[in-house]
C-alpha positions as CSV (number, residue, x, y, z in Angstrom):
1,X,47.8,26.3,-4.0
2,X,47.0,26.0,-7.7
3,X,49.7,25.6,-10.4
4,X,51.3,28.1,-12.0
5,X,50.0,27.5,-15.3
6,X,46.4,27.4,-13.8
7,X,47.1,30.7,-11.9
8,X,47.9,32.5,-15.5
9,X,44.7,30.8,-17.3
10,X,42.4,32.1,-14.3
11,X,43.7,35.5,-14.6
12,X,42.6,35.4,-18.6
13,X,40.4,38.5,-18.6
14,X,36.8,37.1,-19.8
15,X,35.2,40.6,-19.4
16,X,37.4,41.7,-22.5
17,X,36.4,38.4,-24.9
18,X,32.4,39.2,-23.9
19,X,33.1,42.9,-24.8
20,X,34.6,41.8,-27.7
21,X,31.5,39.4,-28.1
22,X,29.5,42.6,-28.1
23,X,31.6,45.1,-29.9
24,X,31.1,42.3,-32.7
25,X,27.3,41.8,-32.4
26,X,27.1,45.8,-32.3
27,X,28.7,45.8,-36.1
28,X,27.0,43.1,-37.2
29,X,23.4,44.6,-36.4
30,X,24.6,48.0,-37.9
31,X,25.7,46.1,-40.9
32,X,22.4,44.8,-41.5
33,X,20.5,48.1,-40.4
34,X,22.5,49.5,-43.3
35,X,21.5,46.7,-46.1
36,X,18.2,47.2,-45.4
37,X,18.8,51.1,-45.4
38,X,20.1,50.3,-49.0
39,X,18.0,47.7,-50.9
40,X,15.1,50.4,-49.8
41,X,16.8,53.1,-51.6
42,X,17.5,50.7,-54.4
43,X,14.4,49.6,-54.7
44,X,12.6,53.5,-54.7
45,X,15.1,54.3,-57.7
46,X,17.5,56.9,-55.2
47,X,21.4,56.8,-55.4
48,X,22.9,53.6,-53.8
49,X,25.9,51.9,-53.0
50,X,25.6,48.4,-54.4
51,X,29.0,47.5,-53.3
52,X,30.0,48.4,-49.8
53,X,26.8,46.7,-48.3
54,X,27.3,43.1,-47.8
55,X,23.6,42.4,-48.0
56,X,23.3,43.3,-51.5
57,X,27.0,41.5,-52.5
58,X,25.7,38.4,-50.6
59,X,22.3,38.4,-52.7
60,X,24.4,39.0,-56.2
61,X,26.5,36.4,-55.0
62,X,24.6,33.4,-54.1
63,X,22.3,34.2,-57.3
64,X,25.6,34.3,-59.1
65,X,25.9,30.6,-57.8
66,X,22.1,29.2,-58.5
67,X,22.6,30.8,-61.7
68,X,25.9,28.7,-62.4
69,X,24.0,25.3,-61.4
70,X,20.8,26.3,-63.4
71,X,22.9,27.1,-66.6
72,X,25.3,24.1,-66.1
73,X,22.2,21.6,-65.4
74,X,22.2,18.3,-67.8
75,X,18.9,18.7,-70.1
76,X,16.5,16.2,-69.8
77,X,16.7,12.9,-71.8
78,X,14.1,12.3,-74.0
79,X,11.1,9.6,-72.9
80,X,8.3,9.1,-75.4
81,X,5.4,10.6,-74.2
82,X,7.0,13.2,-72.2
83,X,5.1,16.4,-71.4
84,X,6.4,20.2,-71.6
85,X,7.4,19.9,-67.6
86,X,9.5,16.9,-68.2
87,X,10.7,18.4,-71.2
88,X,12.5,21.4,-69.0
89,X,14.3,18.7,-66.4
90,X,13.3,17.2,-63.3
91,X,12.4,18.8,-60.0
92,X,16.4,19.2,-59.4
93,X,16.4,21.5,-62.3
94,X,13.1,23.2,-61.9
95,X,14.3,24.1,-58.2
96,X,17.1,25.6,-58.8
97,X,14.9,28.5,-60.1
98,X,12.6,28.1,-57.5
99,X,14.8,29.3,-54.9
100,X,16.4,32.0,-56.8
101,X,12.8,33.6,-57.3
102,X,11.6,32.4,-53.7
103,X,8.7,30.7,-55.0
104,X,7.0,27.6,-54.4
105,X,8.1,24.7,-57.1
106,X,4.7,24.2,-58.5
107,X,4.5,28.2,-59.5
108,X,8.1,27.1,-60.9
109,X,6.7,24.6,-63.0
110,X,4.8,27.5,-65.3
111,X,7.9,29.2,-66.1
112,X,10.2,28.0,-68.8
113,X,13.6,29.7,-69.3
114,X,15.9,28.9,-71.8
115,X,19.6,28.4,-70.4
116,X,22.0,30.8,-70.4
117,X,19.8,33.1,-68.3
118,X,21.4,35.6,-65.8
119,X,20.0,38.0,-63.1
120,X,21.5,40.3,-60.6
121,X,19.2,38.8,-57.6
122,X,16.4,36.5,-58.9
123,X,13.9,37.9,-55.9
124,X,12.6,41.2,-57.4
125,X,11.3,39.3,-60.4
126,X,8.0,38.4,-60.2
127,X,5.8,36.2,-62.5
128,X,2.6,36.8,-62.6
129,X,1.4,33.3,-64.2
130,X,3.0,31.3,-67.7
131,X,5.8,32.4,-68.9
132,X,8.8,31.4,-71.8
133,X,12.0,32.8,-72.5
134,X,13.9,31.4,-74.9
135,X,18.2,31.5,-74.8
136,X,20.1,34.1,-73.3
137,X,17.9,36.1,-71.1
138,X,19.3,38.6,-69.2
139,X,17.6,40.6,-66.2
140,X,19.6,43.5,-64.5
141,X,16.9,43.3,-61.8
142,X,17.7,45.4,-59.0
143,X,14.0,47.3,-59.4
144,X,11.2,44.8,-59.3
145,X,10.9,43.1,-63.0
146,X,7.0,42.2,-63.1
147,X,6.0,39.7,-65.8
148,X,2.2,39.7,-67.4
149,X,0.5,36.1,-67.6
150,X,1.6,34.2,-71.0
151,X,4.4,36.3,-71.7
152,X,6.8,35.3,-74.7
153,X,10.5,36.1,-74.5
154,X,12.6,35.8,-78.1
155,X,16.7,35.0,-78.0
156,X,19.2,37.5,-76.2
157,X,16.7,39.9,-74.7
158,X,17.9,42.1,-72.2
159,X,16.1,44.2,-69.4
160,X,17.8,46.6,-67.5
161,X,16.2,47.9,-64.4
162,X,19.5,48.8,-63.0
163,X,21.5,52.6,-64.5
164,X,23.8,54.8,-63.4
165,X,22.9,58.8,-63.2
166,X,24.1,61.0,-66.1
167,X,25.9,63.4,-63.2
168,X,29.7,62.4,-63.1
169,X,29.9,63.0,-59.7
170,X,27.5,60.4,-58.9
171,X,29.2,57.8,-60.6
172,X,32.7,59.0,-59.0
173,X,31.0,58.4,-55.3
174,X,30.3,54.4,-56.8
175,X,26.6,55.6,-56.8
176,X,24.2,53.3,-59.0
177,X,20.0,53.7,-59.5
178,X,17.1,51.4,-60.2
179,X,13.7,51.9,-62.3
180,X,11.2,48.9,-62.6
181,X,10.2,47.4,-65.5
182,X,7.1,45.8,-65.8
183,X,5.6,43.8,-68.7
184,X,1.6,43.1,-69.2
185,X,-0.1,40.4,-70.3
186,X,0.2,38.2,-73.8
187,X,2.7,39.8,-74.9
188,X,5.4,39.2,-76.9
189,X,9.2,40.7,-77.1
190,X,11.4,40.2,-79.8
191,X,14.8,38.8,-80.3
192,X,17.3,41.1,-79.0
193,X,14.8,43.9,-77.7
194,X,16.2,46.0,-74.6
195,X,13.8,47.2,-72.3
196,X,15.4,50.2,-69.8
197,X,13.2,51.3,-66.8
198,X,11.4,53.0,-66.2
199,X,9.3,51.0,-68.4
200,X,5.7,49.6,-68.4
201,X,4.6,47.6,-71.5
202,X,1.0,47.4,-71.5
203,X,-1.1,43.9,-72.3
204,X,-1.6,42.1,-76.0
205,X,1.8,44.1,-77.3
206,X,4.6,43.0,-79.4
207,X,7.8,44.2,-79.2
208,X,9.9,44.1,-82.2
209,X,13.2,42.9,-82.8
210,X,16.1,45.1,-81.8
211,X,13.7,47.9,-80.3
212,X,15.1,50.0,-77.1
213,X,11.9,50.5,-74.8
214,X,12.0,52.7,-72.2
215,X,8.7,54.7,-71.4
216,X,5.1,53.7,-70.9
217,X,2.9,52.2,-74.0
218,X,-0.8,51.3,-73.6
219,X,-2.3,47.8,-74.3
220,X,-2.4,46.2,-77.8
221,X,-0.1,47.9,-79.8
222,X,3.5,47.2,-81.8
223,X,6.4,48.5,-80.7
224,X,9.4,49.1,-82.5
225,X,12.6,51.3,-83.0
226,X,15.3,53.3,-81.5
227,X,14.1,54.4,-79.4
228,X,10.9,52.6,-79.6
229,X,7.7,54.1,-80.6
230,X,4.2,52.7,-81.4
231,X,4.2,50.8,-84.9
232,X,0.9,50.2,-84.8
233,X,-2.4,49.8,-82.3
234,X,-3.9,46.0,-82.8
235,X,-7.6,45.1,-81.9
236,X,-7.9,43.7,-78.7
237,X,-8.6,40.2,-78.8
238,X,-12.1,39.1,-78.1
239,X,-13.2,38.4,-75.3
């Protein structure tokens, strides 16, 4: 006859822990039906809840922490004859970034961001070749931010593909939106420009200082104001 003690452990109802097992698998999967469900709707610019998912917190969050190592990395020590990659740090540096825009190191290696740069996810912006951005980018990216090849980037410019809808209700129900932004080619954005989405800057423009873009502009033309407007249309460079 088995021990008392061993009686009571063999009458421990398994059934109910396996349920339990499942009950939690159940929520998990629903949980993660649901992200998806959400960065789609975030992504197509409808109303979405940015913070009851736990996909979306989890993405904010761990770029939240990438972002802290990138902007709290040593700078490189200077070596005569050092070139422009060395300049920006070593491979511990330049990976940092890598992995917050889930792209290979040696892509990394063409773009050149100034610390303190800050992003709400890292992985809806996309490069499209070189680019530069000099101190204090920020990047509200919860649309897809698309850089142009050889793209320049003054101090303290910010681009906001994430809003909130002008109907009060929406905003009481902890609704948010999200319009893309997307930049072409060559050009160049001023210190302290805004761009809002929806906005599509077209190739070989310059955006001056201080402007607020929101809108679409054509290729090869300066942009300026508040809001922005074309300045002027510039010959495109030869070919």
């Amino acid at each position: 006859m088995l021990p008392q003690t061993l009686q009571l452990q063999s009458q421990i109802p398994v059934p109910a822990a396996t349920s339990h097992a499942a009950s939690d698998s159940a929520d998990d999967a629903a949980a993660a039906e649901r992200a998806l469900i959400e960065r789609k709707k975030m992504l197509a610019g409808e109303a979405y809840d940015s913070m009851q998912d736990q996909g979306l917190l989890e993405g904010r969050l761990k770029a939240r922490h990438l972002l802290h190592a990138y902007n709290h990395h040593p700078p490189a020590t200077y070596v005569k004859g050092m070139n422009g990659a060395e300049y920006f740090g070593p491979d511990s540096r330049w990976s940092i970034l890598a992995e917050l825009f889930q792209i290979p190191l040696e892509k990394m290696k063409k773009i050149a961001i100034e610390p303190p740069f800050y992003c709400d996810y890292g992985c809806n912006i996309k490069f499209k070749g070189e680019f530069y951005s000099n101190f204090g980018l920020t990047v509200l990216d919860c649309a897809e931010v698309i850089w142009g090849d050889r793209v320049i980037v003054a101090p303290n410019v910010q681009v906001y593909a994430a809003t909130h809808s002008v109907d009060v209700a929406e905003r009481q129900a902890g609704l948010e939106r999200a319009y893309p932004v997307t930049v072409g080619d060559d050009c160049w954005i001023g210190g302290s420009a805004v761009l809002i989405g929806p906005c599509t800057i077209g190739n070989g423009c310059t955006v001056a200082a201080g402007a607020v873009v929101r809108g679409t502009f054509p290729d090869n033309c300066v942009i300026g104001g508040t809001p922005a407007r074309i300045l002027k249309k510039l010959a495109p460079p030869a070919a």
